[in-house]
C-alpha positions, -999 to +999 in steps of 0.1 A: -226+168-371-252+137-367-260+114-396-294+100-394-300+069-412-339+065-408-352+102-420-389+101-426-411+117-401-405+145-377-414+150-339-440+171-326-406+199-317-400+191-355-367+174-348-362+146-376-363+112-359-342+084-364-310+065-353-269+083-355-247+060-374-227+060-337-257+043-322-261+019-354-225+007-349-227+004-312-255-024-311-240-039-339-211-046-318-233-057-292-252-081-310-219-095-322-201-102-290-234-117-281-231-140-309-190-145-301-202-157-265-232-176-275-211-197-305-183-200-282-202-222-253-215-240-280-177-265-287-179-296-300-157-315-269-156-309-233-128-289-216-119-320-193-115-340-227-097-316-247-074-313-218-064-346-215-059-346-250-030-318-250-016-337-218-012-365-235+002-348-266+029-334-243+035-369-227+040-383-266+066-355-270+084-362-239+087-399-248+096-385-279+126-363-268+137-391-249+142-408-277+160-386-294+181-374-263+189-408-247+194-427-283+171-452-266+135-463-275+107-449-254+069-456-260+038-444-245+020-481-240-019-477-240-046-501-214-081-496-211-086-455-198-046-451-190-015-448-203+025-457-197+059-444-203+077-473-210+118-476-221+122-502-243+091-520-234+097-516-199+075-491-177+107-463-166+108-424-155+084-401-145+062-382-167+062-348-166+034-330-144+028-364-126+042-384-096+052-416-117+049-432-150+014-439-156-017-415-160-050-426-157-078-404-172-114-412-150-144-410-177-123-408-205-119-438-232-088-443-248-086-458-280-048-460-299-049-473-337-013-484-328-005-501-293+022-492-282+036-454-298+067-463-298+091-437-308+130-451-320+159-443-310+171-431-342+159-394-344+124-403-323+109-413-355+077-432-347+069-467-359+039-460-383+017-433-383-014-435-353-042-419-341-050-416-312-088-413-301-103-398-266-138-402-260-162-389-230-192-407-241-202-372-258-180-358-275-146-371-289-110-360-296-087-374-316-049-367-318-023-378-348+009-385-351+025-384-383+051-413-400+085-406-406+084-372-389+068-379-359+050-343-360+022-344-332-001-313-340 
């Protein structure tokens, strides 16, 4: 059983012309994942930016844990295009993923609304709420940290 949708004139054989809903559906699918590919090439912030950006979120909730673990106050202390894991004000440990303490990100701008994150000892809870902004000269990031909870989306 075919379904044609476009019935109007017939062939010379005087078969009716026109396209099978299968056919229909199959180029709309086409056209769509040529869309999904198209709109998805198309993102806002490059992948070397939006990759430092989760490292660094997972280096804010290591200093976090820390925190908590230790009952100690760790910080992530923020210069220029790098950043420090620092114990009580003092640069300490090794951050995971990396062969020291400090991480410097080449082409990437670093811009903290609090200097340094300093998370307490008392349950990691941060000093104030921050955002953190990372910037390629193109496109930008930016990564928050909430008061109170310390939640780092």
């Amino acid at each position: 059983m075919e379904i044609y949708l476009c019935v109007n004139r017939q062939s010379p054989a005087g078969k009716e012309q026109g396209f099978t809903l299968i056919e229909v559906i199959t180029i709309l699918t086409l056209i769509s994942f040529i869309a999904v590919v198209i709109v998805s090439r198309r993102t806002g912030a490059s992948t070397d930016l939006i990759a430092a950006a989760e490292v660094l979120k997972g280096h804010l909730r290591y200093a976090q844990s820390r925190s908590m673990n230790l009952d100690e106050s760790w910080e992530i202390n923020f210069a220029g295009n790098s950043y420090t894991l620092q114990q009580s004000g003092v640069p300490s440990g090794i951050l995971p993923g990396e062969s020291g303490n400090t991480v410097t990100l080449s082409g990437i701008a670093i811009a903290p609304t609090v200097n340094p994150v300093t998370f307490s000892s008392n349950w990691g809870i941060p000093g104030a709420s921050s955002a953190i902004t990372l910037s390629d000269g193109s496109s930008v990031v930016t990564i928050t940290i909430t008061s109170e909870t310390g939640f780092i989306p």
